[in-house]
N, CA and C of each residue as an Amber inpcrd file, in Angstrom:
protein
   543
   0.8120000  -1.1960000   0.0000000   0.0000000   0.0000000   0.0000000
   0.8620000   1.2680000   0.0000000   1.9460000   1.4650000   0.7350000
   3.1280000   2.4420000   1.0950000   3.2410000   3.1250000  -0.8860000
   3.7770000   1.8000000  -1.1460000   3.9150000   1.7630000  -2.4360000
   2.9890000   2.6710000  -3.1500000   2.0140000   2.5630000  -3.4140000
   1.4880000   3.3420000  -4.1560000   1.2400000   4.5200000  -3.1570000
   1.0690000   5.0960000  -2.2700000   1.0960000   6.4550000  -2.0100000
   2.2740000   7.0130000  -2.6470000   3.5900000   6.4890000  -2.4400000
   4.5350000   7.1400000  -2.8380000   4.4700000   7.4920000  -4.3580000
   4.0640000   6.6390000  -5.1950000   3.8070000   7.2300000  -6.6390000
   2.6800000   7.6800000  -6.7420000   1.5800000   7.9060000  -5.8410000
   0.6830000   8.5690000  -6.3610000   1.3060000  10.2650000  -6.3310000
   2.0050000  10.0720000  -4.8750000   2.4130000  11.6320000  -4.6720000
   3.4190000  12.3350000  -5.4670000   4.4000000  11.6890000  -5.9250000
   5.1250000  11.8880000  -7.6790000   4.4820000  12.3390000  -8.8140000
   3.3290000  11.2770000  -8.7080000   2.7320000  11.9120000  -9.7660000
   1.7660000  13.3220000  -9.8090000   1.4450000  13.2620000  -8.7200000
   1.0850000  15.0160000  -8.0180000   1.9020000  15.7290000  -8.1800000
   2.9350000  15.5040000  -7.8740000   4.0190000  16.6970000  -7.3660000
   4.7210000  16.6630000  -8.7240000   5.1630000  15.5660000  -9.6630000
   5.9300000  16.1780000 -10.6200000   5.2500000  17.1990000 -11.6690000
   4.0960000  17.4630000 -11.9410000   3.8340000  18.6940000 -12.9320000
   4.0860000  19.7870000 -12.2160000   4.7190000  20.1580000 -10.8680000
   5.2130000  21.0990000 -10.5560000   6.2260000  21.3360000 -10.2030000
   7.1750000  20.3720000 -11.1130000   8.6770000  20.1810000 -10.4920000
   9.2510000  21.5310000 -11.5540000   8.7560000  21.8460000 -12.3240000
   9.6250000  23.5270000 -13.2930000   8.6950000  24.0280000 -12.9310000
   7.7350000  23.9830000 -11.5880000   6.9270000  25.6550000 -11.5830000
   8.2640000  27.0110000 -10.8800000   7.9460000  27.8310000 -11.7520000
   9.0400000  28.9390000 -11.1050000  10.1590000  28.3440000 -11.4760000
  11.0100000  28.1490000 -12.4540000  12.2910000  28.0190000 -12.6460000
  12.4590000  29.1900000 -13.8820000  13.1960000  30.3390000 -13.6710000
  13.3110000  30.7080000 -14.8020000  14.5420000  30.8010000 -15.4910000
  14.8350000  31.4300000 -16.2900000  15.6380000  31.3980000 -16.8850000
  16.2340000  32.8900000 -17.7460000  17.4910000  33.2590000 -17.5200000
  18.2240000  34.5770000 -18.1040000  18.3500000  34.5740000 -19.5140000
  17.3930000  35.3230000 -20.2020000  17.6890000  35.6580000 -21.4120000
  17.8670000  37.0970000 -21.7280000  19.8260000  36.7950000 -22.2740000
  20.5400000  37.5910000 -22.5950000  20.0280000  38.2200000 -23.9560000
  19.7960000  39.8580000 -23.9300000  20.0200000  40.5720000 -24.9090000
  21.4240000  40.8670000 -25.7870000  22.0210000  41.1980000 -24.3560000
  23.6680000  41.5330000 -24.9150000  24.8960000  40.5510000 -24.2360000
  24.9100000  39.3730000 -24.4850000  25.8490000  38.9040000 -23.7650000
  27.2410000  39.3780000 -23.5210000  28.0810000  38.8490000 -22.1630000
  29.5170000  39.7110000 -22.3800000  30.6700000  39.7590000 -23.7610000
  31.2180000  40.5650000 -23.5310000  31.8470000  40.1430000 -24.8820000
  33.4890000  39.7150000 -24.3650000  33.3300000  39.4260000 -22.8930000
  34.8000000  38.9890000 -22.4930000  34.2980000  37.9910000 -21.6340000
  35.0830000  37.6340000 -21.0440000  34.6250000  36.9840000 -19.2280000
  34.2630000  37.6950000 -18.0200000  33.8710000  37.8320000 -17.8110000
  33.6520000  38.2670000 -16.4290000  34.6280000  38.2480000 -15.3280000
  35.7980000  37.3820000 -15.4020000  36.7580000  37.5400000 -14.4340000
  37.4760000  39.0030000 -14.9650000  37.1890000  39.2750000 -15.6860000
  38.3590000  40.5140000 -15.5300000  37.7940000  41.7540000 -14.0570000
  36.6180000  41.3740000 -14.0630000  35.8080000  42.0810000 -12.6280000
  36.1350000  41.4870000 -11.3410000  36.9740000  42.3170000 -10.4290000
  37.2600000  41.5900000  -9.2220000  36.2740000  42.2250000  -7.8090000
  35.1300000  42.8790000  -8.4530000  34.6450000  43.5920000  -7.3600000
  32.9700000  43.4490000  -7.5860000  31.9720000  43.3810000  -7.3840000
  30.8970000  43.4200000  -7.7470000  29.7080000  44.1720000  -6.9190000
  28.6160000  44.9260000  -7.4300000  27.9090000  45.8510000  -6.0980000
  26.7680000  45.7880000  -7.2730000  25.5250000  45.2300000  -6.1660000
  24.3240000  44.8600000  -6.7790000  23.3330000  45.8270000  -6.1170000
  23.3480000  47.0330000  -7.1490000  22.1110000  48.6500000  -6.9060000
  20.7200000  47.6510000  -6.8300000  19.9290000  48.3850000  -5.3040000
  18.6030000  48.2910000  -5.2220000  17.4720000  47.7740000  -6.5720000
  16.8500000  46.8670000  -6.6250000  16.2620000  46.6680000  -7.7480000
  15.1320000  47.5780000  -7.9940000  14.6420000  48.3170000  -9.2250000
  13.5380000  49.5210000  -9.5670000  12.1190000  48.8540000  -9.5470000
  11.2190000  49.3560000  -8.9680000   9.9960000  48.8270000  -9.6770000
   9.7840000  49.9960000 -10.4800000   9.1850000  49.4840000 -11.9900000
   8.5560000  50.0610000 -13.2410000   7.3460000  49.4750000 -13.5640000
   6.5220000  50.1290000 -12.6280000   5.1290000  49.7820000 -12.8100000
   4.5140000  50.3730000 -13.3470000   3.8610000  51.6220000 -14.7480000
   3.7290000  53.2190000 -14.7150000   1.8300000  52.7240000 -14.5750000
   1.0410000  51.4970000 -14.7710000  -0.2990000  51.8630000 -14.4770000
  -0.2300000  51.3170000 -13.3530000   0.4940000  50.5270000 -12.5670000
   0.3270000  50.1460000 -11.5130000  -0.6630000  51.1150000  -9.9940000
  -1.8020000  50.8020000  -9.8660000  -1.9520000  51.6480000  -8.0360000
  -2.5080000  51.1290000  -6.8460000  -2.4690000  49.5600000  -7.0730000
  -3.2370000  48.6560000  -6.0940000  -1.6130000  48.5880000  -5.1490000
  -1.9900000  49.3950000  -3.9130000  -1.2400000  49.3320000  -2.7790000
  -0.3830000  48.1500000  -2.4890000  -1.5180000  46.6090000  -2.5420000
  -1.1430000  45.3730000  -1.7770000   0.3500000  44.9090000  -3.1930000
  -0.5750000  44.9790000  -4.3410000   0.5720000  44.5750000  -5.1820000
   1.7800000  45.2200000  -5.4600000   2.1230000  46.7380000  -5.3530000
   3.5140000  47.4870000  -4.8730000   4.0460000  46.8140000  -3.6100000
   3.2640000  46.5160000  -2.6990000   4.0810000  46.0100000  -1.2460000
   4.6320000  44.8310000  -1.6000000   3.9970000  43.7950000  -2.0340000
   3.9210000  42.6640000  -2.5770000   6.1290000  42.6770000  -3.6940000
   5.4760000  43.7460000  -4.4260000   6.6200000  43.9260000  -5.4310000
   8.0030000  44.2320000  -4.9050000   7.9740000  45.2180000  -3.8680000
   8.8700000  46.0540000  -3.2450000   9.2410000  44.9600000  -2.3620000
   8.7070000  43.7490000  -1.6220000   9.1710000  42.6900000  -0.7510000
   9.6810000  41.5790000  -1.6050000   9.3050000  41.5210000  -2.6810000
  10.0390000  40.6650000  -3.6430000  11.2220000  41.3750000  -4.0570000
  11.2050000  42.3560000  -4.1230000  12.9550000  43.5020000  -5.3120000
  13.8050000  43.2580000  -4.2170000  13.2130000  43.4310000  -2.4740000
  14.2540000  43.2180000  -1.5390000  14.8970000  41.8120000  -1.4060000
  13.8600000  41.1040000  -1.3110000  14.2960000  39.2990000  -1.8210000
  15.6750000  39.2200000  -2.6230000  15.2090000  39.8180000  -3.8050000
  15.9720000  39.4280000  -4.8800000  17.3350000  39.8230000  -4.6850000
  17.4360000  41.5510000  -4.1490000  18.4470000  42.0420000  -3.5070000
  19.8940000  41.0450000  -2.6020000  18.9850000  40.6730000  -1.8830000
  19.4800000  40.0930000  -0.7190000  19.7850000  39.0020000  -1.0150000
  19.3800000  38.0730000  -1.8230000  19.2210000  36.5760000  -2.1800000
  20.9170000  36.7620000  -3.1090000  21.0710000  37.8020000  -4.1410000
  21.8980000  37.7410000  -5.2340000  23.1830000  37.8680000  -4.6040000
  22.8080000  38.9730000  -3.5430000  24.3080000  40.1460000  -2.4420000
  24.9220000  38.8710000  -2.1600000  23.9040000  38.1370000  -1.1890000
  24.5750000  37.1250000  -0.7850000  25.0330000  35.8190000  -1.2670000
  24.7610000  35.4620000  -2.5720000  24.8180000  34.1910000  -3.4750000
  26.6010000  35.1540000  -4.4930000  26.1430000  36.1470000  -4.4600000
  27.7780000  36.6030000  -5.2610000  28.8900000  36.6320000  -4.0020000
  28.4870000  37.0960000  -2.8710000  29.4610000  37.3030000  -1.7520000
  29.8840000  35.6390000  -1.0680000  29.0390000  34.9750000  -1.2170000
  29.2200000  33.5460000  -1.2480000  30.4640000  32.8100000  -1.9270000
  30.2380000  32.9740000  -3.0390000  31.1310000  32.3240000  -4.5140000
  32.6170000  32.9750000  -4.4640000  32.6170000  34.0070000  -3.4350000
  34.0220000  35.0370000  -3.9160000  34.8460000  34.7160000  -4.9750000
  33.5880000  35.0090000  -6.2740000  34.5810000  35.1870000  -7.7010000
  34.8940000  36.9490000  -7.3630000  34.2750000  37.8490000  -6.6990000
  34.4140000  38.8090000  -6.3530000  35.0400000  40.0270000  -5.7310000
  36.1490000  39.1630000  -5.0540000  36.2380000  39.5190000  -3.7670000
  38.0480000  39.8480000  -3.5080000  37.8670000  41.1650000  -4.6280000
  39.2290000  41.6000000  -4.7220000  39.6510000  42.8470000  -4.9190000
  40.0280000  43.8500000  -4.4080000  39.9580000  44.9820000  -5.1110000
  40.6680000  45.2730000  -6.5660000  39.6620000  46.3970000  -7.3600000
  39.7190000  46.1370000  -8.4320000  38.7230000  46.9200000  -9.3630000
  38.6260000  46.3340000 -10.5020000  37.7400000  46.5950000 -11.4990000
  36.1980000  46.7270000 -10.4420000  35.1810000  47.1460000 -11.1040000
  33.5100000  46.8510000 -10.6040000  33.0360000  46.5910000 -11.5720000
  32.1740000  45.3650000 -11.1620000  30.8990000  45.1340000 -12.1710000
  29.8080000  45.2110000 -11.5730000  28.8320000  46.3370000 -11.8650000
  27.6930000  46.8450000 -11.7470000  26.3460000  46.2910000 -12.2480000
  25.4620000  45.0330000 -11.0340000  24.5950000  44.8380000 -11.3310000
  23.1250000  45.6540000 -11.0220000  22.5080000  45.7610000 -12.3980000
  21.9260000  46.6560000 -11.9610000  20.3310000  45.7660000 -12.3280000
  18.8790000  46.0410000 -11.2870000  17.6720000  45.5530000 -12.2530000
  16.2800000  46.5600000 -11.9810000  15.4840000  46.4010000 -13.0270000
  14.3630000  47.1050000 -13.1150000  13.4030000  45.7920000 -13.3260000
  12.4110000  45.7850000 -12.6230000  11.3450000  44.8720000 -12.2380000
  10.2800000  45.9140000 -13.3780000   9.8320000  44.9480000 -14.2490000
   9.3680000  46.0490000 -15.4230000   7.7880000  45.1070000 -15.3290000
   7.5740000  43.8470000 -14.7980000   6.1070000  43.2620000 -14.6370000
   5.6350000  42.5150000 -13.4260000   4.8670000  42.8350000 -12.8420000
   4.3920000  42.1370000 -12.1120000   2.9300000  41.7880000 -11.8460000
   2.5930000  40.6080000 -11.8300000   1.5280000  39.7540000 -11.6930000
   1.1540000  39.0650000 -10.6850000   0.4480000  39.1340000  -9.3290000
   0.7060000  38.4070000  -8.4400000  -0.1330000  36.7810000  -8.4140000
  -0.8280000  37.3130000  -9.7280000  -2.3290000  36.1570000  -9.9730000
  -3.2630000  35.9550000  -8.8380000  -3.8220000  34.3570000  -8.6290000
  -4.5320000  34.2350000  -7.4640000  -4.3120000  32.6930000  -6.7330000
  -3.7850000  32.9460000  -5.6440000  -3.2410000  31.8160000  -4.5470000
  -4.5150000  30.4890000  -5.0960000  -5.2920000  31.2750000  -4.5010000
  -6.6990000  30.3830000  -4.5000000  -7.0590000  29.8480000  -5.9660000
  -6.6660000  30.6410000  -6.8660000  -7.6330000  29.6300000  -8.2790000
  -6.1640000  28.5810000  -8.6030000  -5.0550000  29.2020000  -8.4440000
  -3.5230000  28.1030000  -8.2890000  -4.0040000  26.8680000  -7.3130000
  -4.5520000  27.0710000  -6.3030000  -5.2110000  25.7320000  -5.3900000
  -6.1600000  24.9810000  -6.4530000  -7.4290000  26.0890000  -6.0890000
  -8.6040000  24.9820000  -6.1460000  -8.8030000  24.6310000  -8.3090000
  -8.0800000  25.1540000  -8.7250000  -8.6560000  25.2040000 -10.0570000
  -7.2540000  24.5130000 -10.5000000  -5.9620000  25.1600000 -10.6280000
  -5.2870000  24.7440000 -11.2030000  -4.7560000  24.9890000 -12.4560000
  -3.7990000  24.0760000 -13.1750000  -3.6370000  23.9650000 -14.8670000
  -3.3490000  25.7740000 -15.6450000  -2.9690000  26.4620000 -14.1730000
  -2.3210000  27.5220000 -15.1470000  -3.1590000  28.6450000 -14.7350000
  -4.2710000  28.2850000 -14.1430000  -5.3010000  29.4980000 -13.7840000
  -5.2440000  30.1930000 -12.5700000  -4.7630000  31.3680000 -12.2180000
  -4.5160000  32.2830000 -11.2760000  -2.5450000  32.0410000 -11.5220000
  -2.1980000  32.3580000 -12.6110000  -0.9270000  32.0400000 -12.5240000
  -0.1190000  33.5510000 -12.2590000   0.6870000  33.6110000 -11.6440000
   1.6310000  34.9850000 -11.0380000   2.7200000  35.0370000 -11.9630000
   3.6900000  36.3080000 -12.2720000   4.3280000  36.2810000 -13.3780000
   5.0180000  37.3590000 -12.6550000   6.5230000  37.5290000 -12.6420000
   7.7430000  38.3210000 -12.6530000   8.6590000  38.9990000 -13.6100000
   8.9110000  39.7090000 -14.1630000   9.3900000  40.1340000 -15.2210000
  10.4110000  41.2910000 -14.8040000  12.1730000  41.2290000 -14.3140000
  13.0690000  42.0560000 -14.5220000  13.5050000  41.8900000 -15.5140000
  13.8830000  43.1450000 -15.8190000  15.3220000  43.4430000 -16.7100000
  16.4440000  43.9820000 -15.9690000  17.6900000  42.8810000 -16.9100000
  18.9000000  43.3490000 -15.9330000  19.8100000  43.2440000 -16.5510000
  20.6180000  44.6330000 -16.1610000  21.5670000  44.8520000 -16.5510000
  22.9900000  44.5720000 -15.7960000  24.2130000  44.5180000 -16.7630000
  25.8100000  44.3090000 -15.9180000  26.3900000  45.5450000 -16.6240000
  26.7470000  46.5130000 -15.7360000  27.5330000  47.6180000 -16.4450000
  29.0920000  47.6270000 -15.8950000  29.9780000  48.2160000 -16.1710000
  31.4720000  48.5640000 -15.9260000  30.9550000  50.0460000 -15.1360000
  32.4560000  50.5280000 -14.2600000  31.8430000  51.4670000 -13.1650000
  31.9730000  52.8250000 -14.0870000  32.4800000  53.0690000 -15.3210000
  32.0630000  53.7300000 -16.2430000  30.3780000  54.1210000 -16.5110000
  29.7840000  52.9970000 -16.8870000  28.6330000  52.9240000 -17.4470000
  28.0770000  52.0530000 -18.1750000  28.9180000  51.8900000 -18.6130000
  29.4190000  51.2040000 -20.0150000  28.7970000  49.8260000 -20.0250000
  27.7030000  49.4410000 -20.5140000  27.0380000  47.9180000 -21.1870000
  27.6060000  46.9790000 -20.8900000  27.8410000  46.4000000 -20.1370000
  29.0220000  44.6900000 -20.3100000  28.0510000  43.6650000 -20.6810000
  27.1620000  43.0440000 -20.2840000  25.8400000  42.5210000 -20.6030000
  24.5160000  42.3570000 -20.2500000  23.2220000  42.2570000 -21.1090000
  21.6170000  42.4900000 -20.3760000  21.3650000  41.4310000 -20.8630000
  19.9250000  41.4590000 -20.4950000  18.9660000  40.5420000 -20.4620000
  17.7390000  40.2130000 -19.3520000  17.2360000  39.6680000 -19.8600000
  15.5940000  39.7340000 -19.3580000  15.0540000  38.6250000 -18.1410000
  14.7330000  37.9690000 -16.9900000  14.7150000  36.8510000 -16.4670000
  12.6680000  36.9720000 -16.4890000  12.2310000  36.3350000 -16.6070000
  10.5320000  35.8310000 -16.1740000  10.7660000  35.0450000 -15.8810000
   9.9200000  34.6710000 -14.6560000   9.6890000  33.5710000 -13.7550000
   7.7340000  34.1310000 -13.4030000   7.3890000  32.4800000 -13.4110000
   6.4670000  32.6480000 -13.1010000   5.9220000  31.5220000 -11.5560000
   4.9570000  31.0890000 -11.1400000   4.2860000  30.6430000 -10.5310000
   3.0990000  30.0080000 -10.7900000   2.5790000  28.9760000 -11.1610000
   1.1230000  28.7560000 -11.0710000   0.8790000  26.9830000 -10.6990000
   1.6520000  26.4240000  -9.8200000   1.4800000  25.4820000  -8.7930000
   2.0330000  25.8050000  -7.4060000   2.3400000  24.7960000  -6.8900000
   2.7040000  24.3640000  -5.4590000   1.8260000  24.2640000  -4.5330000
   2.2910000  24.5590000  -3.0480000   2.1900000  23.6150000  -2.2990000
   1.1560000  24.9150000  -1.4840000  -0.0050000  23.8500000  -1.8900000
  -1.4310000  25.1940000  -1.0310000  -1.4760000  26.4570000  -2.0730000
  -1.2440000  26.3040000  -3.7900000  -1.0740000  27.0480000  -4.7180000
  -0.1970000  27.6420000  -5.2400000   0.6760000  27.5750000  -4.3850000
   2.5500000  28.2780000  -4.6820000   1.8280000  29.7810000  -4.2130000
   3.3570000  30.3350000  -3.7550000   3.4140000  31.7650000  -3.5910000
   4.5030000  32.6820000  -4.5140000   4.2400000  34.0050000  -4.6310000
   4.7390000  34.4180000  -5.5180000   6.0100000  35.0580000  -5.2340000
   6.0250000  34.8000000  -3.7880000   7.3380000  35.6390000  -2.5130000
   8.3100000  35.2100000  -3.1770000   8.3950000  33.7700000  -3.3420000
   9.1950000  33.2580000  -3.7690000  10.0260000  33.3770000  -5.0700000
   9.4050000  33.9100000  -6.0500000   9.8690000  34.4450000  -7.2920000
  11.5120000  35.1280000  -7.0440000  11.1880000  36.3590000  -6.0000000
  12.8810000  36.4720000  -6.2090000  13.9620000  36.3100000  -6.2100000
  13.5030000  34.9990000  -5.2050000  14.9010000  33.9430000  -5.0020000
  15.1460000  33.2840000  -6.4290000  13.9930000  32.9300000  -7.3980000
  14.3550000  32.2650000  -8.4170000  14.8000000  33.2700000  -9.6180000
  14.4450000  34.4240000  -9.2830000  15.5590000  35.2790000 -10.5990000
  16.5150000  35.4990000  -9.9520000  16.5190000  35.7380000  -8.8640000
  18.4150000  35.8660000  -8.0750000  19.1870000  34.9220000  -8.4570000
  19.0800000  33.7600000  -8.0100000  19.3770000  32.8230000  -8.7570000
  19.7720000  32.5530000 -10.3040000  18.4420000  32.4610000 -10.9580000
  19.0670000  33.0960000 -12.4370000  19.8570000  33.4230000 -12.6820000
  19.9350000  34.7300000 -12.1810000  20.9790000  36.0630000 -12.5650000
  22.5940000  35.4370000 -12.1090000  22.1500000  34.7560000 -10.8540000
  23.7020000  34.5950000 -10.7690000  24.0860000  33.1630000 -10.8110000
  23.3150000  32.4800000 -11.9110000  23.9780000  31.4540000 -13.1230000
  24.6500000  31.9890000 -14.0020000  23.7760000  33.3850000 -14.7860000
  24.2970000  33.8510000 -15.6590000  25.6210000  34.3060000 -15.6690000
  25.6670000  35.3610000 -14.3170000  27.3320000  35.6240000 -13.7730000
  28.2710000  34.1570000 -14.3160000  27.4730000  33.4870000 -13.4840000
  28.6300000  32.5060000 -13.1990000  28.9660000  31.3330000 -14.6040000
  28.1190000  31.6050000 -15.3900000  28.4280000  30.7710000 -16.4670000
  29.4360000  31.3650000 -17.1710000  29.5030000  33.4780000 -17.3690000
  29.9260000  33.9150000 -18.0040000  31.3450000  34.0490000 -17.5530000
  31.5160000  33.7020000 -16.0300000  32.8490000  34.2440000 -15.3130000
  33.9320000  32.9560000 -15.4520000  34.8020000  32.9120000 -16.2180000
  35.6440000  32.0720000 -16.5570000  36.7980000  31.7060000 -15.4100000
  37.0620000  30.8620000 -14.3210000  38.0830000  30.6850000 -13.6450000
  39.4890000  30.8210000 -13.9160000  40.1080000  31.6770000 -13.5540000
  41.9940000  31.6550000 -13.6790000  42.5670000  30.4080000 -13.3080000
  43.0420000  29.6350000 -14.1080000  44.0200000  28.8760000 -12.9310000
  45.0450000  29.9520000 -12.2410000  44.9820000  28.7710000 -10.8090000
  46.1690000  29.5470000 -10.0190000  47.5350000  29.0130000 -10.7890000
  48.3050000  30.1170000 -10.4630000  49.8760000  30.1430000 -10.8480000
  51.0920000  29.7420000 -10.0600000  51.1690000  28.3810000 -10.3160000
  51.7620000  28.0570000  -9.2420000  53.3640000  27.8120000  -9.1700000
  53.7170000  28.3280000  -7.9740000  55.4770000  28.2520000  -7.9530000
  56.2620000  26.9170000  -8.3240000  57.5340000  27.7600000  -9.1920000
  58.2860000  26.5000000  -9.4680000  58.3220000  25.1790000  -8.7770000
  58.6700000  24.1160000  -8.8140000  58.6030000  23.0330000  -7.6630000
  59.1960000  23.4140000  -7.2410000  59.5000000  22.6460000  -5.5720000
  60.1700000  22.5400000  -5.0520000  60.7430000  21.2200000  -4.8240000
  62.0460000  20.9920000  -4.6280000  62.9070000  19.9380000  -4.3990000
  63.2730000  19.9650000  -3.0180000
């Protein structure tokens, strides 16, 4: 009997095994590596809402941009590909959509209906100004667990974002001294 609970609940749970995974799509990818940056500082994320005026969904937005903030600060300060003085690479993002959908039709209905949607754009600049590379992350929501929540979204473009870093940031080997005898 064990037995089949356990695959019944697989089979529940796997159509929501890619809810919210998104993924960085680059406009301008780098046109070097990223190690040449030994310093990195990730500016407050923007909300760009211009019809936006439902109170709950700005709060909603503004507790997700801090998420995302915090989730990235600490996932780059983690990795110390960073952590040198030096060059800066300037991450910068503008939260240009937000959708919070509905908890409840994600429960009781399902299949996509009350689905929540995230939409930054983000940029990597040099402490110039200067473009190094953009691109776009959406992540959405429309399962989980009691309907999924949408809080969660900014951990999954933080994330994102700093695959993208990290795919683009090429490791040095270390240089290592003559042998010794």
């Amino acid at each position: 009997m064990s037995q089949y609970c356990g695959l019944l609940w697989t089979l529940l749970l796997l159509p929501c095994a890619a809810c919210g995974t998104p993924e960085f799509r680059a406009t301008k990818a780098p046109g070097e590596p990223l190690n040449g940056f030994l310093q990195v500082e990730v500016s407050p994320i923007r909300l760009d809402f211009p019809g936006q005026q439902d109170a709950e969904v700005l709060d909603d937005a503004r507790m997700i941009a801090e998420t995302l903030l915090t989730r990235l600060t600490h996932r780059l300060a983690k990795s110390k590909l960073f952590d040198h003085p030096g060059r800066k690479l300037i991450v910068q993002g503008r939260m240009v959509g937000f959708e919070p959908g509905s908890q409840a039709a994600r429960y009781f209905i399902g299949f996509g209906a009350g689905k929540g949607t995230l939409d930054v754009e983000v940029s990597l600049l040099d402490e110039a100004g200067s473009l190094v590379a953009q691109g776009t992350v959406s992540a959405d929501v429309w399962c989980g667990l009691f309907g999924g929540s949408v809080k969660g979204l900014g951990k999954d473009v933080a994330d994102s974002v700093f695959a993208f870093i990290r795919t683009h940031y090429k490791e040095v080997p270390k240089v290592q001294g003559p042998p010794t005898e």
